[in-house]
C-alpha positions as CSV (number, residue, x, y, z in Angstrom):
1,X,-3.5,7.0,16.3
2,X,-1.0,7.4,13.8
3,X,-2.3,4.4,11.8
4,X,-5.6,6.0,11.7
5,X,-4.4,8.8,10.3
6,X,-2.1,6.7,7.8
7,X,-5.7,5.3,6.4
8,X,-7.8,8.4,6.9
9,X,-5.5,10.0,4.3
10,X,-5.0,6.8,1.6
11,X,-8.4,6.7,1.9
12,X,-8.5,10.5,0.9
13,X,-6.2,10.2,-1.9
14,X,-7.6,7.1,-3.2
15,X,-11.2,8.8,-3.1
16,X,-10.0,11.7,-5.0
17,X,-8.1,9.1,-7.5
18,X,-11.1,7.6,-8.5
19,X,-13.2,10.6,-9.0
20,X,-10.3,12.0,-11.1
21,X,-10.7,9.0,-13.1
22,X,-14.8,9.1,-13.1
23,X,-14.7,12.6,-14.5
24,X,-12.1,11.9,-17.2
25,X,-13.5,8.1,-18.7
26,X,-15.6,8.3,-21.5
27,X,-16.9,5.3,-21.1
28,X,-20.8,5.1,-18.7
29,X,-19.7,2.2,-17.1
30,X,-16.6,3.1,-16.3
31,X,-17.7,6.6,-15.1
32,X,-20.6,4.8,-13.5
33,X,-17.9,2.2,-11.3
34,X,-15.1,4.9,-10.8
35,X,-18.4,7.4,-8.9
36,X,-19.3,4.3,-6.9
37,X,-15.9,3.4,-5.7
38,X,-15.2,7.5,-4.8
39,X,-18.4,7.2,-3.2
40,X,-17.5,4.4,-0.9
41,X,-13.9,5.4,-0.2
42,X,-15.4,8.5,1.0
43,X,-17.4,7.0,3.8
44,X,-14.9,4.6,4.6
45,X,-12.9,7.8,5.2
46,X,-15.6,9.3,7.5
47,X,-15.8,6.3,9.6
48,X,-12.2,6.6,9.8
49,X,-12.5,9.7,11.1
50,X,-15.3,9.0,13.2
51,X,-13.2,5.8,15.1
52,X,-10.1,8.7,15.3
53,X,-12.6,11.2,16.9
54,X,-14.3,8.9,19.8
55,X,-10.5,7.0,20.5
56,X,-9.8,11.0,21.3
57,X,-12.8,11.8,23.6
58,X,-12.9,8.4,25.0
59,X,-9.4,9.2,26.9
């Protein structure tokens, strides 16, 4: 369980990274690529959390 949580909070911080760095680049594509790549760390959090959830109720 402890590697789930390990993920669940990269996952976090590397969500929050990239939004950080969507909402400071100038540049549309960059701004564009950084949201998508939030975006998708952010679910692959959830689904983290989600696994981490049914291990718990599953015992």
């Amino acid at each position: 369980m402890r590697d789930y949580q390990t993920q669940l909070e990269k996952l976090r911080k590397d969500a929050a990274e990239c939004a950080l760095i969507r909402d400071l680049a100038t540049d549309k594509a960059k701004q564009e690529l950084f949201g998508r790549l939030a975006d998708h760390l952010s679910v692959l959090a959830d689904q983290v959390e989600a696994a981490m959830h049914e291990r718990k109720t599953a015992r």
